[in-house]
N, C-alpha and C positions, 0 to 999 in steps of 0.2 A: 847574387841575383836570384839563387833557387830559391835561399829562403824566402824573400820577397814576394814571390811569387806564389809561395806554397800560404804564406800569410793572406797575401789579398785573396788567394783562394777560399781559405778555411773562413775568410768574412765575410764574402760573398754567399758561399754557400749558408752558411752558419746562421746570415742575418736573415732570412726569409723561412718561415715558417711552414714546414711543408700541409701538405692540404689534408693528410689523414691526423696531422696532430693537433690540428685545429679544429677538431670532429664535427667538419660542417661539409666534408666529404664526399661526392655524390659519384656513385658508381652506373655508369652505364653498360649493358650487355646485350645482346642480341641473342633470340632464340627463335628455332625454325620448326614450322611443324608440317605434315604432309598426311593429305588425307586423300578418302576415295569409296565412291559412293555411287550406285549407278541411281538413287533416289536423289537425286539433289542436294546428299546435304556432305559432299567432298570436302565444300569450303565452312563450314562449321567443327569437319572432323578437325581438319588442318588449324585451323583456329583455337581450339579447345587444345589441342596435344602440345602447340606454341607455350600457352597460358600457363597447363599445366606445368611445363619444364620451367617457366620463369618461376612459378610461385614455390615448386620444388627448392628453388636455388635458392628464393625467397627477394625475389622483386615484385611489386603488385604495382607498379604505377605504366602501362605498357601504351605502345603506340605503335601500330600497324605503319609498316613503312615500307613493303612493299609482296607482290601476290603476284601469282604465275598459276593460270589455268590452262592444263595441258587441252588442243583441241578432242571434242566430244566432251569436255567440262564434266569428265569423269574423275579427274586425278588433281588436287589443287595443292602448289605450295604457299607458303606467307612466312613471312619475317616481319615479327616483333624486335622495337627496341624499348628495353625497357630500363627502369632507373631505382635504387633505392639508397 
């Protein structure tokens, strides 16, 4: 019965191609960034420092997915997700 089972396992797993060896692979991540500015531009710091860490990582295809402006819209956070 074990080996049975250790068989239909090993062809289960065996038969299906995992997704990085088929190098069409797509990796998503999420990066945060926090800025602060009593000039208005909090939410382009926060923005730009998100970016920067994706592109560090090396993802360039990003999409804003969610922002938090602390009240007096002095202090901003954002979450990028991004994909490469």
């Amino acid at each position: 019965m074990t080996t049975t089972l250790l068989t239909v396992s090993a062809a289960v797993l065996g038969a299906a191609p995992s997704a990085a060896a088929s190098g069409s692979a797509v990796e998503t991540r999420q990066f945060s960034g926090e800025g602060s500015s009593s000039m208005g531009l909090a939410y382009y710091y926060a923005y730009q420092q998100a970016l920067m860490k994706a592109d560090d990582a090396g993802f360039g295809d990003c999409v804003l997915i969610d922002s938090y402006t602390w009240p007096g819209g002095f202090d901003v956070w954002v979450l990028l997700e991004c994909t490469r």
